[in-house]
N, C-alpha and C positions, 0 to 999 in steps of 0.2 A: 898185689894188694893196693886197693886204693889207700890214697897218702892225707889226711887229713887236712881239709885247705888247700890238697894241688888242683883239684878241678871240682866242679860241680857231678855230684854222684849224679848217672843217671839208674834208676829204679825203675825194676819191671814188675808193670802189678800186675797178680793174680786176680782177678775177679771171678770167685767160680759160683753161677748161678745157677737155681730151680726154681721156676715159678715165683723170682721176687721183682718182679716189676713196681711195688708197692714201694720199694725203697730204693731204686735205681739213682735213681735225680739227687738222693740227697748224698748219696754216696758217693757217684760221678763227682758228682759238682766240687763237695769236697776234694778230690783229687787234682781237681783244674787250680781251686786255689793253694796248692801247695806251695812255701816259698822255699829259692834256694835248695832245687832239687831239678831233675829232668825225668821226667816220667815215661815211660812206657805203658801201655795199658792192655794187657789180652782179656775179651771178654771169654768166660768160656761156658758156653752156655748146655746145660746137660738136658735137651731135652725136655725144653721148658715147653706150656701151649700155655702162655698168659701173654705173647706178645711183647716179651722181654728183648728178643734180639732185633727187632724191628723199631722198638725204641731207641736202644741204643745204636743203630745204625743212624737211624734220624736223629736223633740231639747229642751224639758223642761220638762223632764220625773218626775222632783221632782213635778213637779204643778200633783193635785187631779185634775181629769176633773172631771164635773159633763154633762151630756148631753142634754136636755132638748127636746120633741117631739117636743115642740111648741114653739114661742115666749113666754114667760113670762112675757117679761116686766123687767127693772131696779129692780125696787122695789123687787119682789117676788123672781130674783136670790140674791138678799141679803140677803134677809130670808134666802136662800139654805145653804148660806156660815154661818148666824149667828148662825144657827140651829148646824153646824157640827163644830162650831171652838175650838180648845181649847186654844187660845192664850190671853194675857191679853187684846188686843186692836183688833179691825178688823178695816180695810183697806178699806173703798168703793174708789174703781178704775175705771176710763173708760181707753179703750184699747188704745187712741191717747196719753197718758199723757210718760212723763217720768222723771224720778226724778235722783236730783243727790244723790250720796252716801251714806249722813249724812243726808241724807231728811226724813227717819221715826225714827231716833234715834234722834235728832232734837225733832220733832213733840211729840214725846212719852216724852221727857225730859220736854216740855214745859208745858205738862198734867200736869206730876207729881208737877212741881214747883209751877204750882197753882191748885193742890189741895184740899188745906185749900180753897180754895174764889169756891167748888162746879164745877171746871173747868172736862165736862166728853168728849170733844171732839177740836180738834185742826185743824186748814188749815195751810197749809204754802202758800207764794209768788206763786201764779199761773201765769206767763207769757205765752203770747203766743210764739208757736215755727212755722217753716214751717212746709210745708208736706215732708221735705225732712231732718227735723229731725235738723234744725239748729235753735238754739235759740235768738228771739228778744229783743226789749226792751221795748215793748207794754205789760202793764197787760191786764188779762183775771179778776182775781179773789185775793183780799184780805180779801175778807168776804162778807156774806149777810148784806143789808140794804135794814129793810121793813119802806116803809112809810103808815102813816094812811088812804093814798090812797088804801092801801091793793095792791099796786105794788111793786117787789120785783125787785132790782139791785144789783149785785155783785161793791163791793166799787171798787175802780179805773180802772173801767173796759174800756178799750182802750186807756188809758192814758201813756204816755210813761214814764218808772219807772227813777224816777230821786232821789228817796231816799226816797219822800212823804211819804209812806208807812214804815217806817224803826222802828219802835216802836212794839214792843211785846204787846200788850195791848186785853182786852173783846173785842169780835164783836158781834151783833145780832144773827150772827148763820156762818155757813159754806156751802159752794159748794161741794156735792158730789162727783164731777170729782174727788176729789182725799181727803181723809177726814179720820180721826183718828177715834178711838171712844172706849172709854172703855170700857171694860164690863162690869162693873158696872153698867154704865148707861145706856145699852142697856136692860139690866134682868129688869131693873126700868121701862124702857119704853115699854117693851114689852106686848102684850095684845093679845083678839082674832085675831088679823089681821095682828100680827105678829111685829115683831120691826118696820118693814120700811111696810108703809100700801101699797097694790099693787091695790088702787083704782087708783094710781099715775103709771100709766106705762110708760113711759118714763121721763116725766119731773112733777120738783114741789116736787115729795118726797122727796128731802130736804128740804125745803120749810115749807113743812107738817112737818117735823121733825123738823127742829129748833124751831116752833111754839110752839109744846108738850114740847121742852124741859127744853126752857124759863115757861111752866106752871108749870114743875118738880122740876125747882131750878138749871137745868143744865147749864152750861156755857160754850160758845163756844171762845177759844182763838187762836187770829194769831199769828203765828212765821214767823218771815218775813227772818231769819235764813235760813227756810227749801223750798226749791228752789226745785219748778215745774214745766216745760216746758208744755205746752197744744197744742194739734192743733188748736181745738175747736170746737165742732160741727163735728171735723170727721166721727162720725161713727151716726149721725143723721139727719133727716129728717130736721132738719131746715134751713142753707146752703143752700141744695140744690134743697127744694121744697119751698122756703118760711116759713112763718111762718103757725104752723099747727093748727086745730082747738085743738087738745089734748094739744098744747103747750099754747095757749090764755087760756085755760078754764083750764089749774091747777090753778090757780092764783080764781076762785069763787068754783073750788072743796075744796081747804082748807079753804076758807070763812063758807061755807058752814056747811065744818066738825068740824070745831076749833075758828069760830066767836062766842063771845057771842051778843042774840041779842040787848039788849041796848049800848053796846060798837058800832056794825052796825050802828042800828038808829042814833048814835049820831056822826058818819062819814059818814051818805052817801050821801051827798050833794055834799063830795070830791069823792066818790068811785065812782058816776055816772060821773061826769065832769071829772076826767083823764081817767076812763074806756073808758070812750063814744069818749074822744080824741085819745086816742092809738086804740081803736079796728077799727074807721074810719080809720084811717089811714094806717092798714092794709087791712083790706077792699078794699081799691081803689087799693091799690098794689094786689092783688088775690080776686078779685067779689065773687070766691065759696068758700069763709069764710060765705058769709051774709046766706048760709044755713047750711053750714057744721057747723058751730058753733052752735047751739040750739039744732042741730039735736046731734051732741055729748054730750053737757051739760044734755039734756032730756034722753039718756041712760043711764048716770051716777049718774042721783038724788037718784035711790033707794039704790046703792053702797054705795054712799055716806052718805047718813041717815045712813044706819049697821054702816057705818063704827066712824058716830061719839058717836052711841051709844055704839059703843065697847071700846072706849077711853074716854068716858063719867066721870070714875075713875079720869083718869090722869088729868083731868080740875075740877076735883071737890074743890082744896083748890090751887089755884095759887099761888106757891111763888112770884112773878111778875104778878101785872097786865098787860092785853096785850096791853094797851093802853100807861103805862108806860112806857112797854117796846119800842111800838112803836114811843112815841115821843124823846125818848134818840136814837133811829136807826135816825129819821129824824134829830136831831142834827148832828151824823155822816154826811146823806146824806150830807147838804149842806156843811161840810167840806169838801167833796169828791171833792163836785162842783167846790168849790172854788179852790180846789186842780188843779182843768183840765184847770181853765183857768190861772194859775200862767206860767209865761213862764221860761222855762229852762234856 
């Protein structure tokens, strides 16, 4: 375990990219000026044709590419990176984000302070930024909160940051877009499917991950210190197709994988009545949901089954039950709530 103050953490960043050369430079760059940290960088490029790894070849020659034939998927290029790093912490990163300075030496100091209380992963303050790289006062992300609905919100997510949020404190879990993570706790969690499961290709595998890690004892902590700019949704399909069938249905692939079924039975009177409210109502906003959705969930069943019998270990003696856990997140939620309607 890295010892707080015995050496400079070196961090290995995930940078997993599709066709976002639009926001390379500002996100690289940010990385160069990080203080009081040692970087790694793997680029990992899914089979982009925008001219992405030819850039970063040329203006961030320290970054590792890695290439990829195909799309992969989120998930599977962080395997690439967890597989090859040698740093104490990896970095999962999307390509819109940019951070200031003291933002992974921050994050890494916050691990360390609470590593007595089991803490293997940290977020900092995610605001949203423009696309032209200037930052607002709208959060994106302070942390995950699942309710027993089995729907998953990022805590003061569009709420204007008026300080609400200003406490270092446990969250549920963390947002990927930009997310710490020891190594410790990634060898812990690692299995046949690899640390971060690629049944999840593009969304939800954090998700899936906070889930395991709450089973493992792990603890996921905000620094509201370490300052993240987001675009949000830049370099995905949500924006700017609607909402996608792979984006509704992570939310019953990790039911699926990481639900026990009496904890189910014993909320699904809730899981039917918000499910059945949120998926109508995307429905009527894009009709070819009402097929595209079953017809994806039904490709995914047999994935899914492997995959929960691979992780089968990691759920066998819960430090946290998940229904525990999930009614201390919904206490969170409705302080979120309360939070949005307080006026500035």
């Amino acid at each position: 375990m890295t010892q707080q103050g015995a050496h400079t953490p070196l961090i290995t960043v995930a940078l997993v990219n599709y066709n976002g050369l639009e926001f390379l430079d500002a996100c690289l760059g940010s990385l160069r000026e990080q203080e009081s940290v040692r970087i790694e960088t793997f680029f990992i490029d899914n089979a982009s044709n925008d001219g992405s790894a030819a850039f970063v070849r040329e203006a961030y020659p320290e970054a590792r590419i890695i290439e990829n034939a195909d799309n992969l998927g989120y998930s599977a290029a962080l395997n690439q990176a967890a597989d090859a790093m040698t740093g104490d912490y990896l970095l999962a990163l999307n390509t819109d984000i940019r951070l200031e300075p003291t933002c992974l030496a921050r994050l890494a100091a916050c691990i360390e302070r609470h590593g007595d209380e089991t803490c293997g992963y940290a977020q900092g303050k995610i605001r949203y930024m423009t696309r032209d790289g200037t930052p607002t006062s709208r959060l994106y992300s302070t942390g995950h909160l699942f309710a027993l609905n089995r729907l998953v919100y990022n805590r003061g997510a569009g709420q204007v940051d008026r300080g609400q949020y200003g406490a270092e404190q446990r969250v549920p879990g963390g947002n990927a877009a930009c997310l710490l993570i020891r190594r410790e706790m990634m060898e812990d969690m690692r299995t046949d499917v690899g640390v971060f499961d690629p049944l999840f290709f593009l969304y939800g595998g954090d998700v899936d991950f906070d889930w395991l890690a709450v089973l493992r004892g792990w603890a996921c902590w905000y620094c509201p210190e370490a300052a993240v700019f987001h675009i949000g949704e830049g370099s995905s399909r949500v924006s700017s197709r609607g909402y996608s069938a792979e984006f509704i249905n992570a939310r019953f692939l990790a039911m699926l994988k990481n639900d026990r079924p009496a904890d189910f039975l014993l909320d699904l009177p809730r899981i039917l009545k918000r499910n059945v409210q949120d998926i109508g109502a995307k429905v009527l906003g894009n009709p070819r949901l009402l097929w595209r959705l079953p017809v994806h969930l039904l490709t995914h069943l047999v994935p899914a089954i492997r995959s929960r019998r691979a992780t089968r270990a990691l759920r066998a003696h819960p430090a946290m039950r998940p229904r525990e856990w999930m009614r201390w997140s919904t206490a969170l939620l409705k302080e979120s709530i309360q939070a949005a309607g307080q006026k500035g």
